[in-house]
N, C-alpha and C positions, 0 to 999 in steps of 0.2 A: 529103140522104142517104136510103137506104133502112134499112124494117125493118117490124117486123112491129108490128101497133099492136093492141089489143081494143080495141072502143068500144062492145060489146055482139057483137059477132062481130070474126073478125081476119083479118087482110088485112095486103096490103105495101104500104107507102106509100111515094111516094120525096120527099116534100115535109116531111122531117124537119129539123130544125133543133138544135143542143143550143150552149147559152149558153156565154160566154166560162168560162174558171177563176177559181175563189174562192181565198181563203188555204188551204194544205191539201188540195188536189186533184192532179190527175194525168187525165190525157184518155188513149185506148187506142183501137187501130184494131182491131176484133176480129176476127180469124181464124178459129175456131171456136167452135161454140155449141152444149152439149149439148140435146138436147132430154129434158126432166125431170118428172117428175109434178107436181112444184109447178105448173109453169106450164098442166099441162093442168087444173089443180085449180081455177085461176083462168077459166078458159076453163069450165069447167062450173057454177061457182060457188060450189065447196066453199070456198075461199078466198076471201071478199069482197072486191075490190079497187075502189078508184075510177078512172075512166074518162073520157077516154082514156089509155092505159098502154101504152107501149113491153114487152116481152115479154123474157124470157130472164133468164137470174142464172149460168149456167153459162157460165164463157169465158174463152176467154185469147187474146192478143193482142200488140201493141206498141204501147211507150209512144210518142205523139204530143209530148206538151206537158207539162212540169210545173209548178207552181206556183212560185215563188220558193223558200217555204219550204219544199220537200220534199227530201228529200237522198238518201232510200234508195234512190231508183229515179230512173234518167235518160233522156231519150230514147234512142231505139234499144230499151232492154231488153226481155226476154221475159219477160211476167207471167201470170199465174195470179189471175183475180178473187176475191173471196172476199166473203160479203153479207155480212158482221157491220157494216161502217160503225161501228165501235168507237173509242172516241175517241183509245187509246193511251199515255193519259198519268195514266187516273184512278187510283184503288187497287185497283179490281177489274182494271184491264190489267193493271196494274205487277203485282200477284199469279198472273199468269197466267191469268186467270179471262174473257178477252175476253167470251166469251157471257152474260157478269153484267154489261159494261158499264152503264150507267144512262145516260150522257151520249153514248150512240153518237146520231150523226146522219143523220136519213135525206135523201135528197139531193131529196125533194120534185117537182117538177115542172120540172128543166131542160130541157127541149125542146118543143120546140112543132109542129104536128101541122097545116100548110096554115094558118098562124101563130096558134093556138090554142095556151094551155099543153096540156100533157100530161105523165104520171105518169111515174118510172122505178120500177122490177121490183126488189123487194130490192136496193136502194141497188146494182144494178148495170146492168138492159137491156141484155144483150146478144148481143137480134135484131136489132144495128144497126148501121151502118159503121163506126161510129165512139161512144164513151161518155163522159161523164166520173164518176172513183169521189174517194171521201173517200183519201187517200193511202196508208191503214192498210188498205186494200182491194186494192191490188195487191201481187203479193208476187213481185220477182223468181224468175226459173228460169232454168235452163241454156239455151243459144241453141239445143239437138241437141234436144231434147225434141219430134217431133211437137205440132205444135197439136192435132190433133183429140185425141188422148191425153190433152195436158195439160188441156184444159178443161175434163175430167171430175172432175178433183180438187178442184173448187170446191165442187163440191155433193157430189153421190153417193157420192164416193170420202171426203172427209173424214167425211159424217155416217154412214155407214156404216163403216168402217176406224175411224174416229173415236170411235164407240161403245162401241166392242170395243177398242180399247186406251184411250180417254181417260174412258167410263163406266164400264163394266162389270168392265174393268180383268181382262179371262179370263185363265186363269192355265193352264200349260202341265197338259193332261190333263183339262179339266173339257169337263164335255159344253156342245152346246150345240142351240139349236133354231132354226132362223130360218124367219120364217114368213111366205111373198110374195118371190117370187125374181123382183123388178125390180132396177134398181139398186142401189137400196138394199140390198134382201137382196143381191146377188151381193157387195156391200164389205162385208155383215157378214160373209158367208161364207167372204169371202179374209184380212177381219183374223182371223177364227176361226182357219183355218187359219195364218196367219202368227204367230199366239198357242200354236200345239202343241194346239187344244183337239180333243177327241175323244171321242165322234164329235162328225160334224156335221150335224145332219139339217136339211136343207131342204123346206119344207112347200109347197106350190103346188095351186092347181084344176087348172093348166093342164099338161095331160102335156108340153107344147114346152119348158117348163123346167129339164128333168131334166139333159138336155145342158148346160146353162149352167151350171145349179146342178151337178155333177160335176165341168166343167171347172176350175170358181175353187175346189174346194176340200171340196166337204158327198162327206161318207162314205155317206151315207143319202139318198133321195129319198122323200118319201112326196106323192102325189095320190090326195087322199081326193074321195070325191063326196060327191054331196048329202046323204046317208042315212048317211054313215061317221061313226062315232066318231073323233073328231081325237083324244082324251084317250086312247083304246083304241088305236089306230093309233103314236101315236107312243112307247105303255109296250112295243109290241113290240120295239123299240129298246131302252128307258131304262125297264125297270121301276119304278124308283123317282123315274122323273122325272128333268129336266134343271138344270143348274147355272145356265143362262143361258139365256133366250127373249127372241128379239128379233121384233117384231110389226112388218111393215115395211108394214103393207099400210092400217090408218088404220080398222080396222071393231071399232066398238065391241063385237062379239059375241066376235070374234076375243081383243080385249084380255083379257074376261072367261076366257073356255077359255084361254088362257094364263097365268093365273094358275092353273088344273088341272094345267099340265103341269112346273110346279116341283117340284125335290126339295125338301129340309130345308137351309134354308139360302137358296134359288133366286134367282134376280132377274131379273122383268122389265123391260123394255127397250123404254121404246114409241118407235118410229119415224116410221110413217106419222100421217097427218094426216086425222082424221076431219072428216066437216062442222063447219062451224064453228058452235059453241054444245052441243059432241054432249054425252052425259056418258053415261059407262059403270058399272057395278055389278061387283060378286063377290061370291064368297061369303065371308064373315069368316073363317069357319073355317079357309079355304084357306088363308089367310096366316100362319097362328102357323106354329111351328117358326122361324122367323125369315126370312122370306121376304118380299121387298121389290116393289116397284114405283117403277120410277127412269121419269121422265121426260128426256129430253135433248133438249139443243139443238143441231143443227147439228154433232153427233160431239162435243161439250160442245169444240172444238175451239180450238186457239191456232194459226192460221194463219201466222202470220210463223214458227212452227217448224215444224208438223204437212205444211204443204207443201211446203218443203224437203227432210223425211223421204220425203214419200210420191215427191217424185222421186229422192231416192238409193233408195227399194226398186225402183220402177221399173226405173232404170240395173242395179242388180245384178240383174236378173233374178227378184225376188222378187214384187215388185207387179205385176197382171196390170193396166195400160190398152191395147193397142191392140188384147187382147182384149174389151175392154168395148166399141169401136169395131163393130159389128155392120155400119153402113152410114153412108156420109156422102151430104148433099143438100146440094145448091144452094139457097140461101134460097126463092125464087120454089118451091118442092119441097116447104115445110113440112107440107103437109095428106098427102103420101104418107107423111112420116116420121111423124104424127101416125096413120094410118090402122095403118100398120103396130106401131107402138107398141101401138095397142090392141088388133090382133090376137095380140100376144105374140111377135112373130118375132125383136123385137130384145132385145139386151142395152141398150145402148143408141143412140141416134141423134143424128149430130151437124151440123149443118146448119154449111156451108162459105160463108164472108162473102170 
């Protein structure tokens, strides 16, 4: 098979291999594949990963092979991947709390690499012809569903969307701020708006993002420079500060100045994923009045519901994905989708298997 492998740089391999099914599995031929900051966070090395490691966590595809005991999803179906690898059956599933799992399994090193083991990508890789996930990781969808669309809602779309209704829980009229209009921000932006909240100011360096950030939804743009007051810039808005700040961008300075730009009450919302080992500061003071700092996981998300939803918003017209779809590549293509990503041209990019 082919796919895209890190072993300290990344490349396509096509001498891939991945092991027969275990109990509780499901194989998937992947279709498309967003490309996501995680995976480039790993590529720089913000995320440590061990190596060599098949690539990708964004995808959706059909089902090849199921395991005996799997009942939810049969071959043929159109799934939607999802990394949790959550076990399903413990008391944090059963409570709805997937992202507290404790007994989630990670799928370790199924494949092999010119016959070497090699790692899978948030219990899913899916820069590659073919995967196999833990069962509670596929989640059927409607057969009409564009792939490239759907494979956004595994990642971007649920932790962002997911944030804004399953953490933060925005309520119709509250303001809010999002701060890094990638991915991420563009799904807090659309759940913001799909929440009634108002305004919605999108924060960015990068002036190309104003158009994306408008289109999914922020009332407000602001691109401050080097030398601008983010705290001063965004009270021109929100004098007394925002009800919800989502940090989608992973920069421990950022976090801090976001806790400035809360009102009384406030809550932030960290999203992005700073180096690993980072630790951030505030000011104490900032937080009384009763202002919070929520950390989440993955849109705190329950998958076997939250994507089902995110495709009936879709279908009615509400969810924006094949606006998020900016540009698709061909695998062998990934360093131009990656080029481009970093120049900010895309919303997002989804490389085509």
């Amino acid at each position: 098979m082919r796919g895209i492998v890190f072993d300290g740089e990344a490349s396509i391999r096509d001498d891939i291999e991945v092991r027969d099914l275990e109990a509780g599995e499901v194989r998937v031929k992947i279709e498309a594949a967003g490309l996501c900051h995680s995976d480039v966070s790993v590529l720089d090395g913000t995320i440590p990963f061990p190596t060599p490691v098949v690539l990708g966590h964004e995808g959706a595809g059909i089902v090849t092979q199921v395991a005996d005991d799997v009942h939810h999803v049969n071959v043929g179906d159109h799934v939607v991947l999802s990394t949790l690898g959550n076990c399903g059956h413990c008391a944090e599933c059963d409570r709805g709390k997937p992202t507290f799992c404790r007994k989630a399994r990670a799928m370790g090193q199924p494949f092999t690499v010119g016959g070497d083991k090699c790692w899978q990508f948030a219990n899913t890789s899916v820069f590659v012809d073919e995967t196999i996930v833990q069962a509670t990781s596929a989640v059927p969808i409607d057969d009409d569903v564009p792939f490239a669309a759907a494979s956004l809602i595994g990642c971007g779309v649920l932790t962002g969307v997911g944030a804004v209704f399953n953490r933060a829980k925005v309520d119709h009229g509250e303001s809010v701020v999002v701060i890094g209009v990638g991915g991420i921000g563009l799904n807090a932006i659309q759940g913001a708006a799909l929440s009634d909240a108002l305004p919605i100011v999108a924060v960015d360096t990068n002036p190309k993002k104003e158009s994306f950030a408008l289109e999914f939804g922020a009332t407000h743009f602001i691109c401050p420079g080097p030398d601008d007051d983010l705290n001063a810039l965004v009270k021109e808005v929100l004098p007394n500060g925002a009800d919800h700040v989502f940090e989608c961008v992973g920069s421990t300075g950022l976090i801090k100045a976001s806790t400035e730009l809360l009102d009384f009450g406030g809550q932030l919302v960290m999203l992005g994923v700073p180096q690993f080992g980072a630790e951030a500061s505030f000011v104490v003071a900032q937080m009384y009045n009763d202002k919070s700092i929520m950390g989440c996981r993955y849109g705190s998300a329950r998958p076997q519901h939250d994507i089902p939803l995110m495709v009936e918003l879709y279908k009615a017209g509400r969810l924006k994905l094949d606006e998020l779809v900016s540009a698709t590549y061909p695998l062998e293509d990934y360093q131009s989708a990656l080029d481009e990503l970093h120049d900010g041209k895309l919303a997002r990019g989804v490389l085509t298997l």
